[in-house]
C-alpha positions in Angstrom: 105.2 112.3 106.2 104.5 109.6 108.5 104.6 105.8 107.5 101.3 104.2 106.8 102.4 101.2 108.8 105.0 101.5 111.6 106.6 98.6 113.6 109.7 99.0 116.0 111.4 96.8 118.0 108.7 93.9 117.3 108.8 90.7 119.8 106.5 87.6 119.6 106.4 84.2 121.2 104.7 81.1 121.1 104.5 80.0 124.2 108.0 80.3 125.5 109.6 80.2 121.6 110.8 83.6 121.2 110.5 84.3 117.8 110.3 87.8 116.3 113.7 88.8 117.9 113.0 92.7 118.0 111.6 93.7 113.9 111.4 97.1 112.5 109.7 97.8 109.7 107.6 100.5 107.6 105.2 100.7 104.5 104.0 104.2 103.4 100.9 104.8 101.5 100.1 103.0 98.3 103.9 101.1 98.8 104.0 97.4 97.6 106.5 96.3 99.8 107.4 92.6 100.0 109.0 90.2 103.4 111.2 87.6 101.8 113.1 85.2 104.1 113.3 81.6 104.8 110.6 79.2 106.0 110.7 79.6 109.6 112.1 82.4 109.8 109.0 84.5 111.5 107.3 86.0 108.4 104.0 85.0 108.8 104.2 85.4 112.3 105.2 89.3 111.8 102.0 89.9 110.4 100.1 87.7 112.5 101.2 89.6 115.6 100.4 93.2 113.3 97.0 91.9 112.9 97.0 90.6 116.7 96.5 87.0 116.4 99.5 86.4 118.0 100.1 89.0 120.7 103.1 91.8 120.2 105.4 93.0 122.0 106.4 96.4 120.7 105.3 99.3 118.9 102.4 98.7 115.8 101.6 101.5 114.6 98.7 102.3 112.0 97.8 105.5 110.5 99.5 107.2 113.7 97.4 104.9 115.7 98.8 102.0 118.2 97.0 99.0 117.4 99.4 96.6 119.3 97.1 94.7 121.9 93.6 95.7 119.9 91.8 93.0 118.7 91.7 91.4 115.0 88.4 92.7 114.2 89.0 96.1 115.2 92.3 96.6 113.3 90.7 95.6 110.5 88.0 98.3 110.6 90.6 101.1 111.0 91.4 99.9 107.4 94.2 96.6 107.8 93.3 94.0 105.7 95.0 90.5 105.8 95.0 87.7 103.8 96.6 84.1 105.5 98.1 81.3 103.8 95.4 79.1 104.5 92.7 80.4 102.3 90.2 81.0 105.2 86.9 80.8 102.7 83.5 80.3 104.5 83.2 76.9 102.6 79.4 76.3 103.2 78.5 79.9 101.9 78.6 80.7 98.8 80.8 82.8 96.2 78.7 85.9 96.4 77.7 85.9 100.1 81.4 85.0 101.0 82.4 88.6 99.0 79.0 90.4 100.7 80.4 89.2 104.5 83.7 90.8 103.5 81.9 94.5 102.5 82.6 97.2 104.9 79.1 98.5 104.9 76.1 98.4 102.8 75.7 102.4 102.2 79.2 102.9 102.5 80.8 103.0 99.0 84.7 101.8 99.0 87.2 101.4 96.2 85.5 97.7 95.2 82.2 96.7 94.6 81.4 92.9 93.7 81.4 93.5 89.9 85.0 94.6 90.0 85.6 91.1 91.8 83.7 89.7 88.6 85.4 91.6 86.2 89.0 91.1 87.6 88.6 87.5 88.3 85.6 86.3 86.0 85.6 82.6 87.6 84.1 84.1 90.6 81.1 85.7 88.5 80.8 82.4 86.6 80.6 80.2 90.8 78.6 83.4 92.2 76.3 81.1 93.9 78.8 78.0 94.1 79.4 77.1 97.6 83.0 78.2 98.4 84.2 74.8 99.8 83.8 73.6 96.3 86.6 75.7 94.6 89.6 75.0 93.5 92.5 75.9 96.0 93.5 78.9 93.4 90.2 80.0 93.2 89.4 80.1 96.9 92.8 82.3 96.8 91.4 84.4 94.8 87.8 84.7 96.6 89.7 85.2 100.1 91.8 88.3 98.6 88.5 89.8 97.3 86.5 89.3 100.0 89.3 91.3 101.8 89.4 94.2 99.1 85.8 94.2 99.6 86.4 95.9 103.3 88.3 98.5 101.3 91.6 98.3 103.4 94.4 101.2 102.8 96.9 98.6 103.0 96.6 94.8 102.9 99.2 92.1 104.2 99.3 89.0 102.0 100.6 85.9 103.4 101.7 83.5 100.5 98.9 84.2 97.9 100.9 82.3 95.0 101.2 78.8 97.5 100.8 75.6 95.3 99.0 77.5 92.5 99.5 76.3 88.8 101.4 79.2 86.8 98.1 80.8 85.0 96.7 81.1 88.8 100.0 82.4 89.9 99.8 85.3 87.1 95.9 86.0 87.7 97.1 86.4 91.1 100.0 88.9 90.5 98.0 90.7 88.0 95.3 90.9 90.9 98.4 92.3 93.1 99.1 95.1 90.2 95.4 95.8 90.1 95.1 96.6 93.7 98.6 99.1 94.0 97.1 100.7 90.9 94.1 101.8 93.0 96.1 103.1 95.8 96.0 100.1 98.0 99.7 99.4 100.0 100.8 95.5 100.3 103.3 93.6 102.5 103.3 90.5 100.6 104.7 87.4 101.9 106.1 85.5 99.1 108.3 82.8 98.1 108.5 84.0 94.7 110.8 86.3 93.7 109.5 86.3 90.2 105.8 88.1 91.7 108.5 90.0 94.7 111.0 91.7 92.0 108.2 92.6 89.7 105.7 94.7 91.5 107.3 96.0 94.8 109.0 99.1 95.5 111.1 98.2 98.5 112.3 94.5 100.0 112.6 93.5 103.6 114.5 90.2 104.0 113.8 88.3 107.4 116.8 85.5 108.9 116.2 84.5 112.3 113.3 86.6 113.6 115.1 89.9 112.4 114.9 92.1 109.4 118.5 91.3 107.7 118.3 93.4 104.8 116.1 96.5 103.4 116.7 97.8 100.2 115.2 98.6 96.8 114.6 95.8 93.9 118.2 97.3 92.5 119.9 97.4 95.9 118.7 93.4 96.3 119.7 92.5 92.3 122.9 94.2 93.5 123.1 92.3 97.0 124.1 88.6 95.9 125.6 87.7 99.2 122.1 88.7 100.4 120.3 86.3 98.4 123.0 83.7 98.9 122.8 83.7 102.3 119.6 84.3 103.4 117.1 83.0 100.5 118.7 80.2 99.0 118.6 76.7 99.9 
């Protein structure tokens, strides 16, 4: 069976800074797989060039598809979702018409409707018609990865949802995490965390450099000091 999400040989530059250095990577089908590494070390960038708003160089593949060099807006209708670190709310719109802009179609139904936003997260019910730009920076995290379920993607990249949260936000969030592989939904997740990393995925990828350095299992990492030493700690 082929991967879900297929990356070989991955470049990207800003302007004449090279740095993915030539990443491979896969995620199959309802796979939680998390992309640990160093600040700096071309993380977010990885799936900023997946999602094509930094340009690749390489092969992207999605659903057997090559997405490399389509726009943003198109990948994300095949079914990509992503989530970035800045919490991109529409701030003068509120709660409810932020989750409605996210909805892949009116008379299409997906795997999330708005009341599974409510009941998951019930803040969001209680600030349905709060303007966004209002919220709390957890909450808005919360709004921006519901707005993206709302599109119903097969598999959503995550870019450092737990980022400056208080620890109850940082558990609604993970719980939010389990709550979307439960329904079939695959995740790269960029985290610092190892806590929210160890606990819900199924494989790691670590990043030094612009390259994957290590890919393993949860039990291959826990066994992997030198891995962690070297490439994680500070």
């Amino acid at each position: 069976m082929s991967a879900l999400l297929d990356v070989q040989d991955l470049h990207a530059y800003y302007g004449k800074s090279h740095i993915l250095h030539g990443v491979n990577f896969h995620i199959n089908a309802g796979e939680i797989v998390s992309l640990l590494g160093r600040n700096g070390v071309g993380r977010s960038t990885t799936i900023k060039a997946i999602m094509g708003d930094v340009p690749p160089v390489g092969v992207v593949r999605f659903a057997g598809r090559d997405i490399a060099g389509m726009k943003p807006h198109q990948i994300a209708r095949l079914g990509l979702g992503y989530v970035p670190e800045n919490r991109d709310v529409f701030p003068s719109l509120t709660v409810r018409q932020n989750l409605l802009l996210g909805q892949k179609s009116a008379r299409q139904a997906g795997r999330w409707s708005m009341q599974d936003m409510f009941r998951i997260f019930p803040r969001l019910e209680e600030r349905a018609d709060t303007p966004a730009g209002v919220m709390s920076g957890g909450e808005q995290q919360m709004l921006t990865i519901c707005r993206t379920l709302m599109g119903d993607p097969d598999l959503v990249m995550i870019d450092e949802p737990t980022e400056g949260l208080a620890p109850m936000m940082v558990e609604l969030v993970g719980n939010l995490l389990a709550e979307i592989a439960s329904r079939g939904v695959a995740i790269l997740l960029v985290e610092q965390k190892l806590t929210i990393a160890l606990k819900i995925s199924h494989r790691l990828y670590v990043m030094g450099h612009g390259r994957i350095v290590f890919e393993g299992s949860v039990a291959d990492f826990n066994a992997n000091a030198s891995v962690r030493q070297e490439w994680l700690e500070v």
